[in-house]
C-alpha positions in Angstrom: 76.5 57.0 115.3 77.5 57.4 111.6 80.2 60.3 111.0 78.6 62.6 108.4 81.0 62.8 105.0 83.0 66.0 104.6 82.1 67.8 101.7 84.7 69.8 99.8 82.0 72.7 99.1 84.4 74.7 96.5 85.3 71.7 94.1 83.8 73.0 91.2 82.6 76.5 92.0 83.3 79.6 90.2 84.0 82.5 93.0 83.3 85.9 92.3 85.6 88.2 94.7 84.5 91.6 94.3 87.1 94.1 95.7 90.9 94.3 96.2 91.5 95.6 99.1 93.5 93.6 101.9 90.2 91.4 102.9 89.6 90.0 99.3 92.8 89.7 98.1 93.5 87.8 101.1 90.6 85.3 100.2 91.6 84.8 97.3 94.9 83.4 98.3 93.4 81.8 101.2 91.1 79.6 98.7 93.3 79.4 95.8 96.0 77.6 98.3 93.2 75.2 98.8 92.1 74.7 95.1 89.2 77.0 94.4 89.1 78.8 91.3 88.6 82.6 92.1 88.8 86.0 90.5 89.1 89.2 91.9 86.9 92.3 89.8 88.5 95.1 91.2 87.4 98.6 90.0 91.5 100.1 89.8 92.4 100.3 85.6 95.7 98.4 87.2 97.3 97.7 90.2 99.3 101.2 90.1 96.5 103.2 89.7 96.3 104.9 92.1 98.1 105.6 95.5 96.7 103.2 98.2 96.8 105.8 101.3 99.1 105.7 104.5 100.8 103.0 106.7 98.4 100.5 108.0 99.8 98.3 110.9 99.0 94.4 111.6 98.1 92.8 114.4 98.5 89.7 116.1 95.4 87.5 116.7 94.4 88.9 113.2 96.5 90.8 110.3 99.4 88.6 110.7 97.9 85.7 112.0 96.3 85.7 108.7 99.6 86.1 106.3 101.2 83.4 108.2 98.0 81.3 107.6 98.8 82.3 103.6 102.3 81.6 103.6 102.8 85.1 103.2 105.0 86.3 106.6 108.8 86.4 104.8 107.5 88.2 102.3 105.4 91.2 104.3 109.4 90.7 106.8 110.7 92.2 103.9 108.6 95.3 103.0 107.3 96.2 106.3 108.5 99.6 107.9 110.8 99.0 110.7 110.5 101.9 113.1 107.1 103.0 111.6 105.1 101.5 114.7 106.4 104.2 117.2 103.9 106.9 118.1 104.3 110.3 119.3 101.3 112.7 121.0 102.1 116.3 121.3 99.7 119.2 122.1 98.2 122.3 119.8 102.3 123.6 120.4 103.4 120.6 119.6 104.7 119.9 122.9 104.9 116.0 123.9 102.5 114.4 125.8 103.7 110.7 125.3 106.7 109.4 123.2 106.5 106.2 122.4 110.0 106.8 120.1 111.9 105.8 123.1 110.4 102.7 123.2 109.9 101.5 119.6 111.5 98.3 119.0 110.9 96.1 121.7 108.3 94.2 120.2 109.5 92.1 117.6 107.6 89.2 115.6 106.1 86.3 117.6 105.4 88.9 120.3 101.0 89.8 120.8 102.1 93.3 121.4 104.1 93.9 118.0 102.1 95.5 115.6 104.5 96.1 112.5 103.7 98.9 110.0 103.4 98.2 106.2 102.6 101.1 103.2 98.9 100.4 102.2 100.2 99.8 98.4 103.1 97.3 99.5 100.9 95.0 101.7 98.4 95.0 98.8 101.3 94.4 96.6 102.3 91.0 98.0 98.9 89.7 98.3 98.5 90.9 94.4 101.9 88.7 93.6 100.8 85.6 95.4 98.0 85.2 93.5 97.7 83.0 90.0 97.9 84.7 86.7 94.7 85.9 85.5 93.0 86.4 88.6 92.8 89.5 89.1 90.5 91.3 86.7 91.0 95.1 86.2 88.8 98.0 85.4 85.7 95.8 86.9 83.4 98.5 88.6 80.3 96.2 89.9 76.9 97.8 89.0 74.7 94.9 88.5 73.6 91.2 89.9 70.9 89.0 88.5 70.4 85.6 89.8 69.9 83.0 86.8 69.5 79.5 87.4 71.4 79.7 90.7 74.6 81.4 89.7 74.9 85.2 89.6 75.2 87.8 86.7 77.2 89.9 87.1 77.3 93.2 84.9 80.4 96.1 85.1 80.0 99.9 84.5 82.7 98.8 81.5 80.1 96.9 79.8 81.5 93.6 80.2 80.0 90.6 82.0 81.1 87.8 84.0 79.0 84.6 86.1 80.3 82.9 88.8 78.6 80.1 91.8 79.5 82.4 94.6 80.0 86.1 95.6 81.9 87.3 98.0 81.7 91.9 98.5 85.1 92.8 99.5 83.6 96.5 98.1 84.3 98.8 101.1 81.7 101.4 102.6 79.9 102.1 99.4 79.0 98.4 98.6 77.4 97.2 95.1 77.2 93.6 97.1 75.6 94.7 100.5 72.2 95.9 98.5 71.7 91.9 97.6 71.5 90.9 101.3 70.1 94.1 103.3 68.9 97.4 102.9 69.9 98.8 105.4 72.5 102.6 105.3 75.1 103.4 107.0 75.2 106.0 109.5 76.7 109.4 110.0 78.6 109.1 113.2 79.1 113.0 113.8 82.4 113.3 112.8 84.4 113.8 109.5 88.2 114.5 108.1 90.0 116.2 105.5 92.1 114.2 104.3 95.7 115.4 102.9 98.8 113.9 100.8 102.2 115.3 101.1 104.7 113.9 97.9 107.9 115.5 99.2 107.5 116.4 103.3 111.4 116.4 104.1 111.6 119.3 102.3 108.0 121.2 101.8 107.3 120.7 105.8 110.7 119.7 106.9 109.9 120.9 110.7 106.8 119.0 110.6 108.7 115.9 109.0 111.2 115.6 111.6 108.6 115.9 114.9 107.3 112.4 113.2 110.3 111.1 112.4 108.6 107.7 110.5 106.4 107.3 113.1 102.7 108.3 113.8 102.0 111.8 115.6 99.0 112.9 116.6 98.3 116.2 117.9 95.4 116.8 120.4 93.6 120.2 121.3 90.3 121.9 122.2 87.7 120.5 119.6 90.2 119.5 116.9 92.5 116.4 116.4 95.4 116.4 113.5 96.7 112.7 112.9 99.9 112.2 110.6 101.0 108.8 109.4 104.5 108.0 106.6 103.8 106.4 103.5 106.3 103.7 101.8 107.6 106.1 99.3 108.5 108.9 101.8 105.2 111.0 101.6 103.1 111.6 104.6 99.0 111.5 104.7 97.6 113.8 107.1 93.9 113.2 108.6 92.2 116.6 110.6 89.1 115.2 112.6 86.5 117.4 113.8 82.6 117.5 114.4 80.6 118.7 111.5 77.0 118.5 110.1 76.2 116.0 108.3 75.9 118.2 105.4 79.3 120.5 105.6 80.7 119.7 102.7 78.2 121.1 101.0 77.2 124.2 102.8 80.6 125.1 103.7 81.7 127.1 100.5 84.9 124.9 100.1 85.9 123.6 96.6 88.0 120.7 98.0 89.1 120.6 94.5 91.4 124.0 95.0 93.8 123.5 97.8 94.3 127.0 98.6 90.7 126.9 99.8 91.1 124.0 102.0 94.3 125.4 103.3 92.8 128.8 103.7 89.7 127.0 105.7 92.2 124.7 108.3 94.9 127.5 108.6 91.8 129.9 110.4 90.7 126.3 111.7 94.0 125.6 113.2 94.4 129.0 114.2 97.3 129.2 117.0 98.5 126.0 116.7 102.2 125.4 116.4 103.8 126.7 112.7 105.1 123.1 112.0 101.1 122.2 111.0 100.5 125.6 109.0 103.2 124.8 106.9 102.2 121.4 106.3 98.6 122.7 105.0 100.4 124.5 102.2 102.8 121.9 101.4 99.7 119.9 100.5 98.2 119.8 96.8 95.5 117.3 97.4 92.5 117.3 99.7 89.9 114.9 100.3 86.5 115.6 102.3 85.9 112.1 104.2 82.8 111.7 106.4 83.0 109.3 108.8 80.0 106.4 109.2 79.2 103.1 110.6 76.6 100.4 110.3 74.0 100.1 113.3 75.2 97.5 115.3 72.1 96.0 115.4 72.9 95.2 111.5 72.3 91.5 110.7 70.3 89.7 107.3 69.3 86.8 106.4 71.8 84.0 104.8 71.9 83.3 101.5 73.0 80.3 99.8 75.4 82.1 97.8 76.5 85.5 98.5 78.0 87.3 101.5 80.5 90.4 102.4 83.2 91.0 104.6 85.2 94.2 105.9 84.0 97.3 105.8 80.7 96.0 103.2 79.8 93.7 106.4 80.8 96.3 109.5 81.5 99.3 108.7 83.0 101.9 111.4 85.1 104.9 111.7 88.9 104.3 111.5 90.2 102.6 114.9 93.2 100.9 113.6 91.2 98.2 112.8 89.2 98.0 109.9 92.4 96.0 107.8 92.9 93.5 110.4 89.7 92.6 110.8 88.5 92.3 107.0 91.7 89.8 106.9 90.6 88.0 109.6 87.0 87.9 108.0 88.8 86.3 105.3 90.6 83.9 107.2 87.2 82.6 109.0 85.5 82.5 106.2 88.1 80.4 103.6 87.9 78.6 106.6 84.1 77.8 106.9 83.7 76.8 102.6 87.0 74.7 103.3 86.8 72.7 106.3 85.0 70.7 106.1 82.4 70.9 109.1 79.4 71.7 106.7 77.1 70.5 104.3 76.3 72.9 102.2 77.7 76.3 101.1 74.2 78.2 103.0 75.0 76.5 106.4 78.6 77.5 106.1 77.9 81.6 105.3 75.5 81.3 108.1 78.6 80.2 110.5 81.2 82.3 109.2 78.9 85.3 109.2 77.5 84.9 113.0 81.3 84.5 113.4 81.4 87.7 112.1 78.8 89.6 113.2 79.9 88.7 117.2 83.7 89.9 116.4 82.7 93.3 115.1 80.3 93.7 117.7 82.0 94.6 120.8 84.8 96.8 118.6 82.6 99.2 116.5 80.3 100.3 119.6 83.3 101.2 121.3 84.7 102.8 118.0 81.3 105.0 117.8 81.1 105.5 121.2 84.5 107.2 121.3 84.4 109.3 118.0 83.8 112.5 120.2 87.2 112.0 122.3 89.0 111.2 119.1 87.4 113.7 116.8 86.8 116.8 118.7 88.8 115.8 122.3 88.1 117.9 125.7 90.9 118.5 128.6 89.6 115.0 129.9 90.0 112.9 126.7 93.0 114.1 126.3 94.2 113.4 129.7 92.7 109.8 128.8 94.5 109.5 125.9 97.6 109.7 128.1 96.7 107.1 130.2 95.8 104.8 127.9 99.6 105.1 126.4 101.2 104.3 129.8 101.7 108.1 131.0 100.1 110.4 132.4 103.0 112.6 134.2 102.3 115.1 131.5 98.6 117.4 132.2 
């Protein structure tokens, strides 16, 4: 039987990466280390600005498995947070439940079970740098795509224009790619979180700052979750989680542009919880409304020839700890699929990488959805779950 000829399907191609996240900046060093000529349209004016959130740690079977597969591993050694991946859970009086401090360190690299912690802006930071010069284009805010003799338009909210053979939507939640392939919305899963960024923690919530000690805490009561994570340059993001109409934002009289109403709102919120978080509310001078939502899982489309998404544009759910690992390992499948080899044309290879997909996100956002309750607004028993699934339960 005759072998059928591999095809090299990006010789030639102009590819369209729209998004700089983790997932398409890890594409496009995927490809460009085998030939492709890509470029990134990222809606940032530049690369500092703005700050990209808290720590996000890697995993594995995916985050690191992918930086190892783009050369990448000595230099994410180098910047990662060493200590950041312990985890502490305390109560509404901050007493501890599980401390996971004791035990930090004794997973190291080459082990399944270490999961290193890097700052958001440093792990987009090296994939940035490992790119070629003039890929990444700045200030490029998607808002149009016209199909012209098989290659895409593509048009910018700052009026200029680009083409390109392929596009790939690393856009996040809010899409401009997704529209081309399905209409179908995301979802309001119930739950929401206001969002908070402390600049100088050690000393404006120096109690608060020492109970996390550069690791994760998360503080579990009645109804109400507080989650507080470092960032690289010695700030601290804080997420509260709760249950709220769909519409809160609006109908609950908050400007989250004022942060003494926002503070004045979780302080009465919060009411009785331990000092430590009060005075963490006021130390924070920027608040962010964030609604939680996921794609049905029954989400699928068609193929196209010449245009897909990965991430959260392609499976979108609420924050599990991993929505960076799998958008790199999206990224990692598909390089793989246009580059191996195994298909004839650039339809037959989306169609693979996207089943490939669709069947790894599957499994993880149903069980992300159908825990948002326990993580978002937690009873006596989720709580006493929450325990056990950290190794001890000695403690309620």
């Amino acid at each position: 039987m005759e072998t059928l000829k591999k095809i090299n399907l990006i010789n030639g191609l102009d590819i369209a990466i729209v998004g700089g996240g983790p997932g398409g900046l890890a594409l496009a060093r995927l490809l460009q280390l085998k030939g492709a000529r890509v470029k990134v349209y990222e809606r940032d004016l530049n690369q500092k600005a703005r700050v990209q959130g808290a720590i996000v740690d890697l995993h594995y079977h995916s985050g690191l498995k992918v930086l190892e597969a783009a050369g990448l591993m000595d230099a994410f050694k180098a910047r990662y947070m060493r200590g950041a991946d312990s985890f502490r859970l305390v109560d509404e009086n901050a007493n501890v439940l599980v401390d996971d401090y004791f035990q930090s360190g004794r997973y190291t690299f080459g082990d399944e079970h270490f999961r290193p912690e890097i700052d958001r802006g440093a792990l987009r930071d090296i994939l940035i740098d490992s790119l070629l010069p003039g890929t990444m284009v700045w200030d490029s805010q998607l808002i149009h795509l016209s199909l012209r003799d098989g290659r895409w338009e593509m048009q910018f909210k700052n009026a200029t224009h680009a083409s390109s053979d392929l596009v790939i939507g690393c856009d996040g939640h809010r899409s401009g790619v997704r529209e081309y392939l399905t209409d179908i919305q995301s979802v309001y899963s119930g739950a929401s979180i206001i969002q908070g960024e402390i600049d100088a923690p050690r000393t404006a919530c120096s109690e608060l700052y020492s109970m996390i000690n550069n690791g994760s805490l998360m503080a579990a009561g009645q109804g109400k979750m507080l989650m507080v994570q470092p960032r690289g340059d010695g700030g601290l993001t804080f997420y509260a989680a709760s249950m709220y109409p769909e519409n809160w934002e609006k109908v609950s009289g908050i400007d989250f542009r004022i942060p003494r109403e926002v503070c004045d709102y979780l302080d009465n919120f919060y009411d009785g919880w331990h000092p430590a978080f009060h005075t963490m509310f006021s130390a924070c001078k920027h608040f962010t409304y964030r609604p939680l939502h996921y794609h049905p899982l029954t989400l699928r489309w068609q193929t196209k020839p010449n245009i897909t998404v990965l991430g959260d544009a392609a499976h979108l759910m609420p924050p599990n700890g991993e929505g960076v690992n799998l958008a790199m390992l999206d990224a990692l499948d598909l390089s793989d699929c246009l580059t191996n080899g195994a298909y004839q044309n650039i339809e037959d290879a989306l169609m693979a990488y996207e089943k490939s997909m669709f069947a790894r996100a599957l499994p993880i956002c149903g069980e992300t959805v159908e825990g948002i309750k326990d993580f978002a607004s937690p009873s006596k028993e989720s709580i006493r779950k929450l325990i056990q699934i950290f190794g001890n339960d000695e403690n309620i």
